[in-house]
Each structure stands twice: as C-alpha cells, then as structure tokens.
C-alpha positions as CSV (number, residue, x, y, z in Angstrom):
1,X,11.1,-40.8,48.6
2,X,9.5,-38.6,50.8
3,X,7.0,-35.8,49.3
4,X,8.9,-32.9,50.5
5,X,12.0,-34.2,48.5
6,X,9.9,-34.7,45.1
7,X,10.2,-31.2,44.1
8,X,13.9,-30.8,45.0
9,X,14.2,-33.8,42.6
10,X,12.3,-32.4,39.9
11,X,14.2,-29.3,39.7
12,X,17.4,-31.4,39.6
13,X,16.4,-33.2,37.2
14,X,14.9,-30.6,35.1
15,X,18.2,-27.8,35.9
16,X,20.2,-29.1,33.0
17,X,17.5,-28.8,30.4
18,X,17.0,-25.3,31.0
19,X,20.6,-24.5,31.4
20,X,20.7,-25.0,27.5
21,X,17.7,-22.9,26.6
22,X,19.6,-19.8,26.1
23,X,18.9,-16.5,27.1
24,X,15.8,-16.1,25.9
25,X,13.5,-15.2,22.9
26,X,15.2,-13.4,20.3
27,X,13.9,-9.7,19.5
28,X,11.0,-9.3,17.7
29,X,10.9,-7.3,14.4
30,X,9.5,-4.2,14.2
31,X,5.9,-4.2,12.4
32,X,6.4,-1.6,9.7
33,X,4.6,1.4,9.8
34,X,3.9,4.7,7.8
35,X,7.0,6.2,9.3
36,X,8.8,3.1,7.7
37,X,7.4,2.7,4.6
38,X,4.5,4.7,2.7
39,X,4.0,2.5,0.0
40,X,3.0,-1.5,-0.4
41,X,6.3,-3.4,-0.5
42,X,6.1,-6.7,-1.5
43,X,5.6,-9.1,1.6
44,X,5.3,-6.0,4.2
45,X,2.2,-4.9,5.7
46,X,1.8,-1.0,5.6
47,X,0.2,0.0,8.9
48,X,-1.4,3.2,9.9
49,X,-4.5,5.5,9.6
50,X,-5.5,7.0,6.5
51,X,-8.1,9.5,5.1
52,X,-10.9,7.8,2.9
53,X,-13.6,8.5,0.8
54,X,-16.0,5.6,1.0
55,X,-19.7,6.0,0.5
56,X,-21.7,2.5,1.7
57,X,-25.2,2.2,0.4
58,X,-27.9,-1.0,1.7
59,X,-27.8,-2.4,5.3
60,X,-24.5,-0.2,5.9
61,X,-25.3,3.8,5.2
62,X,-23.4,6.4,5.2
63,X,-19.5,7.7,4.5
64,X,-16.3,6.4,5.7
65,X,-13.5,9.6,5.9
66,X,-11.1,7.8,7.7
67,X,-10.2,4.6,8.5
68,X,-7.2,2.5,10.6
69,X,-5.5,0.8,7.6
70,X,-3.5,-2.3,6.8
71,X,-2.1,-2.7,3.3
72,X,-0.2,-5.5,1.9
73,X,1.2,-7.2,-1.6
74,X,2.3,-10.1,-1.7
75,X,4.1,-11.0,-5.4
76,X,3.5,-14.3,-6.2
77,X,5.5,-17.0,-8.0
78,X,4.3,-15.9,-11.0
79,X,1.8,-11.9,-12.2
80,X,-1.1,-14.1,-12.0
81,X,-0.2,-15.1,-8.2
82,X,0.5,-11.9,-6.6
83,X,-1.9,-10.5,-3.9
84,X,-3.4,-7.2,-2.3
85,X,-4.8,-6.5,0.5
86,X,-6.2,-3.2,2.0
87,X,-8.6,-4.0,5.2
88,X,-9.9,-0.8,6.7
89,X,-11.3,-0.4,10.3
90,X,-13.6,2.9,10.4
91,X,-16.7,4.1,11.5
92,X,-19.8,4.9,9.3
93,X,-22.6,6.7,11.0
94,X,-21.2,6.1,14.6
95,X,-20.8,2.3,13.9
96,X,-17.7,0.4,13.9
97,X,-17.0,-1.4,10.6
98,X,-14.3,-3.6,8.8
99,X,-13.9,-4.0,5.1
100,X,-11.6,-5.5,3.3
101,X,-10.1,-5.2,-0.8
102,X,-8.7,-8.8,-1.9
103,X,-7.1,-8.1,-5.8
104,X,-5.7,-12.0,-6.7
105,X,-3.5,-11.6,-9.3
106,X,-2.3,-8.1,-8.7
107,X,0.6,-7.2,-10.9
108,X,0.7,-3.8,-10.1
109,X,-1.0,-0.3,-10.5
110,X,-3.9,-0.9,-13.1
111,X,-7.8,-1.4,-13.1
112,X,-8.9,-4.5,-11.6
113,X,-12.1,-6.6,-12.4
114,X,-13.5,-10.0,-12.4
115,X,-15.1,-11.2,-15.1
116,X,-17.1,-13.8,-13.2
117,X,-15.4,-16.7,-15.0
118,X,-13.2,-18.6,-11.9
119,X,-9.5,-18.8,-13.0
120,X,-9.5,-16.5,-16.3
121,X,-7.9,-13.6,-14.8
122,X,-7.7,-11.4,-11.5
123,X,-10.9,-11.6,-8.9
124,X,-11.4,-8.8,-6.8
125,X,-13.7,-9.3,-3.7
126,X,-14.7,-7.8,-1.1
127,X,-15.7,-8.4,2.6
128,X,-17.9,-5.8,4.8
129,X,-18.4,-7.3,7.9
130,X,-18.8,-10.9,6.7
131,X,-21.1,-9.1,3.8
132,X,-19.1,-10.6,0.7
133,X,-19.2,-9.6,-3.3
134,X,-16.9,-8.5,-6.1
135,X,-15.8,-5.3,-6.9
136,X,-14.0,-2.9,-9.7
137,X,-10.6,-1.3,-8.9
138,X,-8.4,0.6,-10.0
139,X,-5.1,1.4,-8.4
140,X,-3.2,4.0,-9.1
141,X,0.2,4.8,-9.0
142,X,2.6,3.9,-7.0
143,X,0.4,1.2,-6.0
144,X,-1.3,2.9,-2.7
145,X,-4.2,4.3,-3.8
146,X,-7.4,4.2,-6.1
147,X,-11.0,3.8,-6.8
148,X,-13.7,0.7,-5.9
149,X,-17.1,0.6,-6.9
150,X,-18.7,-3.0,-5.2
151,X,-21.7,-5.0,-5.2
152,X,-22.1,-7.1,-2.0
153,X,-24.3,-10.2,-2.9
154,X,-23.9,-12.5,-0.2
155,X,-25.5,-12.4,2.7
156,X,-27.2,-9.2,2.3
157,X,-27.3,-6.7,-0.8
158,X,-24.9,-3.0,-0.8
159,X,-22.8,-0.9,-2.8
160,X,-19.8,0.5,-1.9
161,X,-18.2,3.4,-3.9
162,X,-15.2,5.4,-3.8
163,X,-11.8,6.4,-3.0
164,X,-9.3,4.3,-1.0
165,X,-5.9,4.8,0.6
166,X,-2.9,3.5,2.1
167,X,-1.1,5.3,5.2
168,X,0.9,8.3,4.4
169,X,-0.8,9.0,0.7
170,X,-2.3,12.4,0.7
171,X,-4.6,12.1,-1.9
C-alpha cells in the first residue's frame, strides 16, 4: 500500500465508528447562581459575590468586606454526615486571599464547634491559604449566614473573627 493511500484507509476504516457517536455532547447544566437560588440547597453550590465582615489578625491583617463566594451543603446519609462549605475569594489589605469554612456534620442552622475529640461530634476547620485550624460557628437562619471566630495553628498562627455570608443575604 502506497503512503498516499494510508490515510484514505484510515478514514475508511475509522468513518463508521464515528458515524455512531451522535451529535455531540449533551448540554451542560447551568451552574446555579444567586439569581437561581439564595440559599444553600442540599447538593447545589450557591455562587456569587457577597458582602463580609471578616477581620484576620497574625501573618494575614486586616478586613475582608467582600468576597467572591461559593456555598454548599451537602446532607449526608445520616445528621452526623452532612457537609458545609463556604470558600471566599477576597482581598485583605490589597492582597488576594482564599479561605474556606468546612462544618462536618452540619445538620442545619445552629452553633458549631469542635471539641477536639476526633469523631464525637461536628469539626469545624478552617483553611486560609493553606493556613489550617478550627473554628466556632454559628449559622443562622435559613442556613446562609453567621458568625466564626478561628484559631489557625498550622503552619502559622492567626485569628479570624466575624461575620460571613452567602450570595444574595443582605445582612
């Protein structure tokens, strides 16, 4: 077989394969957003930007007053397996930072703490820029909204304190 034909014989061979692929890639779903949605529903991230009230002490200084958010709960299998999540993108003094709220075993709108005692009841944590600790929440109703006051421990010691928000919560 001569090289010029190889190609013509690889796209005949190769025709009726693709001829059964369809027409393509379904549609994707829309990512919810605060027009959508302006409170955590299970499963569904809330997306949007948000007023905060954040106040960072240690290496990080300064206030956060608003912030690119991303909120999710996940309900588990059972209260003690259900999840949420609030990660924040904001500046503090001109500087870029992320930090994110992890409540395992959220249940709903209530105070959250850990007691430092691994599997007796919900652990909040949280993560400033790879900056980790645990934290006291409490989330108010309908589940949007609340209060932290943090201790980051490892790598480097801070205190975060304040109030946090969902997209489309006027607080």
């Amino acid at each position: 077989m001569s090289l010029r034909l190889l190609p013509a014989a690889l796209l005949a061979a190769f025709l009726p394969l693709l001829a059964g692929c369809g027409d393509g890639p379904d549609e994707p779903e829309p990512t919810p957003t605060m027009e959508a949605t302006s409170e955590p529903v299970q499963g569904l991230p809330v997306l949007g930007p948000a007023d905060q009230g954040l106040e960072f002490f240690g290496e990080v200084e300064g206030v956060m007053t608003f912030a690119t958010v991303q909120c999710t709960w996940i309900r588990g299998n059972s209260p003690e397996n259900g999840r949420l999540q609030v990660a924040l993108e904001g500046t503090v003094n001109g500087a870029r930072h992320r930090l994110r709220i992890i409540v395992n075993g959220y249940t709903g709108p209530d105070t959250y703490e850990w007691d430092g005692v691994p599997g007796s009841g919900p652990e909040v944590t949280v993560d400033l820029d790879g900056a980790r600790g645990h934290a006291r929440v409490v989330v108010e109703e309908p589940g949007d909204n609340g209060d932290i006051e943090a201790a980051l421990t490892t790598p480097t010691v801070g205190r975060i304190a304040g109030f946090w928000q969902c997209p489309g919560t006027p607080r």
